[in-house]
C-alpha positions in Angstrom: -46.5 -40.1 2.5 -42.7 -39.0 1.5 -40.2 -39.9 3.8 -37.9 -37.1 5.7 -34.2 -37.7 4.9 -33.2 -34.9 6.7 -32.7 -36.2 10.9 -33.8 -33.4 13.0 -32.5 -32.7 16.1 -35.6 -32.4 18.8 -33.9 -29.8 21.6 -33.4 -27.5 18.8 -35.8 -27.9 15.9 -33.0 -27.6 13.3 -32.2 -29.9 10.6 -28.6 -31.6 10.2 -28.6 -29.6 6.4 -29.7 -26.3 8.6 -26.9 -26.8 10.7 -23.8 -28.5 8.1 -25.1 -25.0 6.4 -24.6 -22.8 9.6 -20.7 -24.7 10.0 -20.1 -23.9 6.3 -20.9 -20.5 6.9 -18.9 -19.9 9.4 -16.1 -21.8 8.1 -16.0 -19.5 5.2 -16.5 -16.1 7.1 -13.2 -16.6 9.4 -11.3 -18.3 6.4 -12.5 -14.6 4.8 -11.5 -12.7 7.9 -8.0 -14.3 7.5 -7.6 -13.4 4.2 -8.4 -10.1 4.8 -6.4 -9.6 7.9 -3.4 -10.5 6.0 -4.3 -8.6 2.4 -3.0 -5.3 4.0 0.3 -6.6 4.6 1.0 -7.4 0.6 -0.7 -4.1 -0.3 1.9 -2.2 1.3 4.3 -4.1 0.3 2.8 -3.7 -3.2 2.5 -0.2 -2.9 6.6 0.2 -1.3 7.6 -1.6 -4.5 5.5 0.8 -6.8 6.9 3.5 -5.2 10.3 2.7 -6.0 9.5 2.1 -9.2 8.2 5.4 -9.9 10.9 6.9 -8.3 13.6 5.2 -10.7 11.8 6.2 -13.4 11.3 9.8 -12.3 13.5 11.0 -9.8 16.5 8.9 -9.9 18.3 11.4 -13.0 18.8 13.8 -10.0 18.2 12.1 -6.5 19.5 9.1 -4.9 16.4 7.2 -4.4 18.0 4.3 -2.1 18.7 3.6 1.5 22.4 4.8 0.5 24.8 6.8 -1.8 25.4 10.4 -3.4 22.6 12.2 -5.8 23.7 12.3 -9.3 23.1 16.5 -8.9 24.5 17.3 -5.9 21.8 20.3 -4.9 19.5 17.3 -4.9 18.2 15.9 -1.5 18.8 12.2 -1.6 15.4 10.6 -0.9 16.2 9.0 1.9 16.9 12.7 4.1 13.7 14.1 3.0 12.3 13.3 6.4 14.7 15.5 7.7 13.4 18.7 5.8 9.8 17.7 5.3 6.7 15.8 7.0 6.7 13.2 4.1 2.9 13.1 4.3 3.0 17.3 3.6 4.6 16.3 0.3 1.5 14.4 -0.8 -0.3 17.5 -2.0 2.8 19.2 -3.6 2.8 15.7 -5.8 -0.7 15.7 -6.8 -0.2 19.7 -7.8 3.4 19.1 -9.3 6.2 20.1 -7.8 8.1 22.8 -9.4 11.2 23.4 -6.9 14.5 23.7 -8.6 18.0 22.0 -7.1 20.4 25.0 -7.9 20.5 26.0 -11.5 19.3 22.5 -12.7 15.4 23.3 -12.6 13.0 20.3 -11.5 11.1 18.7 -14.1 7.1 19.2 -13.6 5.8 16.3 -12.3 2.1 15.9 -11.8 1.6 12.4 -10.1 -2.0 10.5 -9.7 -3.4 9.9 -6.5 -2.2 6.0 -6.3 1.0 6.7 -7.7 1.8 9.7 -4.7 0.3 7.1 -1.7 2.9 4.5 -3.7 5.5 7.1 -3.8 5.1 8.7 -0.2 4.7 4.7 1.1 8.1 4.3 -0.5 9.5 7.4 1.3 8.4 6.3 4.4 10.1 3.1 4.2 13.9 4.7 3.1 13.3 7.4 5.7 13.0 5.1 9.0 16.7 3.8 8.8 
C-alpha cells in the first residue's frame, strides 16, 4: 500500500495540488487580463509615433506635419487643419488608393501607403487635429 501525499479536503473532494493548480490558474488569467487591458494603450501610442514618422519622411517637403507652424509650400494644408476640410477617417481609402491631389502648380507626389502604415498615419492625424 503507497501512501497519499496529497491531503484531501473531505467537504469538497479536491486535493490541495487540484486546488494550488485552480489559484495558479487564476492568478495567471487576471495577471493576463491586466496585461491586455493595458497593451492597447502602448499600441496607440506606437502607432501615433509611426504616424509621425511616416509623415516626416513623406509629407513634411510640403506640409507642416506638427501641432504648429507654416507648410514649406504654402497651397499645402498644414496637417494639423485637415480636420477642418476632411473626416480624417474618409482619408483612409484615398491613402490606400494614392492620393494624387496637387497643392497649386506643385503636383503631389503619388503616394500609395499599406494598410498599417494609413491606420499609423490617420492615428497620427487624429492626435494633431484635437488641439
Amino acid at each position: 500500500m503507497t501512501a497519499n501525499t496529497q491531503s484531501t479536503s473531505p467537504r469538497q473532494g479536491y486535493s490541495v495540488t487540484h486546488g494550488a493548480r485552480l489559484i495558479v490558474a487564476a492568478s495567471l488569467l487576471l495577471a493576463s487580463l491586466a496585461t491586455a487591458q493595458s497593451a492597447p494603450r502602448y499600441a496607440k501610442a506606437d502607432a501615433i509615433k509611426r504616424g509621425e514618422m511616416l509623415a516626416k519622411e513623406n509629407c513634411s517637403s510640403c506640409h507642416a506635419i506638427g501641432i504648429k507652424g507654416d507648410s514649406p509650400n504654402p497651397k499645402s494644408p498644414p496637417f494639423r487643419t485637415l480636420s477642418q476640410r476632411y473626416q480624417l477617417e474618409a482619408l483612409e481609402e484615398a491613402l490606400g488608393e494614392g492620393i494624387t491631389m496637387g497643392h497649386g502648380e506643385a503636383n503631389m507626389p503619388h503616394f500609395i501607403f499599406e494598410p498599417d502604415d494609413i491606420g499609423d498615419l490617420i492615428s497620427y492625424l487624429k492626435k494633431i487635429n484635437r488641439r
